[in-house]
C-alpha positions, 0 to 999 in steps of 0.5 A: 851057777848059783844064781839060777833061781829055784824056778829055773833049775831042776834036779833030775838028770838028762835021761828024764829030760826027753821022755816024752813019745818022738813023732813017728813019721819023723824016721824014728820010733819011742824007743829008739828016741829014748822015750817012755811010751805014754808020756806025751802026744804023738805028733806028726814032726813034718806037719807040726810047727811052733803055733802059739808064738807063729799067731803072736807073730803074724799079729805083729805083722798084721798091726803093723807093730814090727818096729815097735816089737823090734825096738822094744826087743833090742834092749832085751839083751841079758837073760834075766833082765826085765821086759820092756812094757813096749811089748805088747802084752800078750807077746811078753807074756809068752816071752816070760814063759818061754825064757825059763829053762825047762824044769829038767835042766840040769845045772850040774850038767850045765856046768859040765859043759862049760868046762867042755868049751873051755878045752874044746873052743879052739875046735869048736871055732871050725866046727860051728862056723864052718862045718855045721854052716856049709852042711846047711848048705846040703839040707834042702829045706834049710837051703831054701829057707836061708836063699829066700828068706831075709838071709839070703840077702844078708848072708854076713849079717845071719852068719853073725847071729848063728856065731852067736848062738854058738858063742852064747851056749858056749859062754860061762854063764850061758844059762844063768841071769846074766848070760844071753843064751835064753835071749838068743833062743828066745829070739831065734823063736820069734824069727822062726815065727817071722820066716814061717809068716813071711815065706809063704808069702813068696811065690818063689819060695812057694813054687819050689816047696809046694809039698810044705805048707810053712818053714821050718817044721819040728822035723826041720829045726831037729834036722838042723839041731842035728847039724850042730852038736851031733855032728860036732860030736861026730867029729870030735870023735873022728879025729880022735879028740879026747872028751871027758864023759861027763863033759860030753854028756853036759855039752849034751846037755846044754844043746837038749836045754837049748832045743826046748827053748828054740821051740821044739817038742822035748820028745823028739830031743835025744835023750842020749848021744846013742840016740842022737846018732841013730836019729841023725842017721834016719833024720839028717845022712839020708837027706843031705843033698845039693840044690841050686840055692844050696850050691850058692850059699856054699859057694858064698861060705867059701869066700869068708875068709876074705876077710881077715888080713894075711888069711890062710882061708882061702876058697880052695882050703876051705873047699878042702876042708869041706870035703874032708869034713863032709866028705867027697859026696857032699863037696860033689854035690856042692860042685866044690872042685878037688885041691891036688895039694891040700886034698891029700894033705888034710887027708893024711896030716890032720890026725896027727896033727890033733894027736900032738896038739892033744898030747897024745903022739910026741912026733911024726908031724913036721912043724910047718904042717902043724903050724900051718893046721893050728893057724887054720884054727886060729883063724877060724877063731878069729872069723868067728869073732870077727862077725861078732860085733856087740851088739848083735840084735836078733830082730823080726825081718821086714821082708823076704829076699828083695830078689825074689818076689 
């Protein structure tokens, strides 16, 4: 990571890295975040959203200058690649400060997690494209803002910046000049910006969240932050996946980094994985809940599979899948049938079937099973990539869902 520039690396470790005070309405107090008492603001999570890029943004909309910033943008695509003069002014200048790592990134840390990925990809295909995917589709909020927002209208088209995003923390340059992770974030940010913009606009959205003023609060984007690695680590662990501890703590690392450059207030990013687990408890199980926009975008993750020649993903196993993963509650609650044959055999085949691919356990796996699991991954893989056609511009919506008015 050498050509991390002085500026954008520093030299304290991930402990530091969250000490600031979490907001206690959000479900968890100082000390249970990690945080040093005194050291930052309290701030109300569900109350507090990303104000100085939402006022660049409504400016955009309000000029009428979306295509221009849009434009503009596209040619933005490493991270330590100039800025187009296009932009207006006051929006690169926030752009050129909020590209920087923070001064508690840890390039060690950094480098750990890329060797992290490196081992763990295979599983990481299924973890992010699918289990964190259909778990958005049980976070009520989430739901909502997805259905209503241009996303829901273009379902393939958001799958294919959120594989992004998971391809790009994973990549082996991620943070450094040339990689696009600081892009990604940065323009996530900015589409956040637009959601928050535009949504409220819309009386259908409105109408069905009457109790939250704007989208996608501080408490919202840690609910979803939560959805990724915490729950990745979560089942990693479940199926007994051997992670190395500094691996883990770099791949830590590497989501802390990337909260703070999609927007959130460092205090309420877990210090540790301790931390990330009690604050998924308070902040993410308790929440997780079908609604009728949520059941539908499930319903549409379903059928990804679709998609690729011979696929053994086929809406039954990837329901199948879903329950096993998420577990009986969620799948009921997404009225996603139960599978007399691959219900059973998930539930009794896929431990095994990690310990032999992991090494670990030398029989007990008949090898049309293990075949049939490695092929899931395989082809989870492949959707994965398959949705990432270069390049992928990450650019401000026009409108909401044209469906809903």
């Amino acid at each position: 990571m050498e050509d991390l520039s002085r500026r954008r690396v520093l030299r304290v470790g991930a402990g530091a890295s969250a000490a600031l005070l979490a907001a206690p309405t959000f479900g968890w107090t100082a000390a249970r975040a990690g945080a040093a008492p005194g050291d930052g603001p309290r701030i109300d999570a569900k109350h507090t959203w990303d104000d100085e890029p939402d006022e660049l943004i409504a400016d955009i909309y309000s000029s009428g200058q979306v295509t221009k910033v849009n434009n503009a943008m596209r040619k933005w695509q490493k991270n330590g690649q100039g800025l187009s003069k296009e932009i207006p002014a006051d929006l690169r200048t926030f752009i050129e400060k909020a590209r920087e790592l923070p001064d508690w990134a840890d390039a060690g840390k950094l480098d750990d997690a890329v060797r992290f990925n490196q081992k763990r990809g295979t599983y990481l295909g299924a973890l992010y494209g699918f289990a964190s995917g259909m778990m958005s589709a049980v976070i009520p909020h989430e739901a909502m803002v997805v259905y209503y927002s241009r996303g829901g209208a273009q379902l393939k088209d958001r799958i294919a910046k959120t594989a992004k995003l998971g391809y790009d923390i994973g990549s082996l340059n991620a943070y450094q000049d040339g990689g696009e992770m600081a892009v990604t974030c940065v323009k996530t940010r900015l589409i956040h910006s637009a959601v928050r913009h535009l949504l409220p606009q819309q009386h259908k959205w409105s109408s069905r969240m009457p109790y939250q003023e704007k989208p996608i609060t501080q408490a919202d984007q840690m609910v979803t932050w939560h959805s990724l690695p915490t729950t990745v680590m979560r089942m990693l662990r479940r199926w007994q996946v051997p992670v190395d501890a500094r691996e883990s703590e770099g791949f830590l690392h590497s989501w802390q980094v990337a909260g703070h450059m999609l927007g959130i207030r460092d205090g309420l990013i877990p210090a540790t994985w301790k931390d990330a687990e009690d604050q998924s408890k308070v902040a993410l199980d308790p929440i997780l809940k079908g609604t009728p926009e949520g059941r539908k975008l499930a319903h549409m993750l379903l059928q990804l599979g679709f998609n690729l020649d011979l696929s053994i993903l086929s809406p039954g196993v990837l329901g199948a899948l879903t329950r096993f993963m998420l577990g009986d509650r969620i799948a009921t609650e997404l009225r996603i049938p139960r599978e007399p044959v691959w219900d059973p055999l998930l539930a009794a085949s896929w431990g095994p079937f990690v310990l032999v691919r992991e090494g670990l356990l030398d029989v007990g796996m008949p090898k049309e099973v293990y075949w049939t699991f490695d092929e899931m991954l395989r082809q989870f893989v492949l959707l994965y990539i398959s949705e990432l056609r270069m390049p992928i511009n990450i650019e401000l919506p026009y409108t909401n869902n044209p469906e809903y008015k």
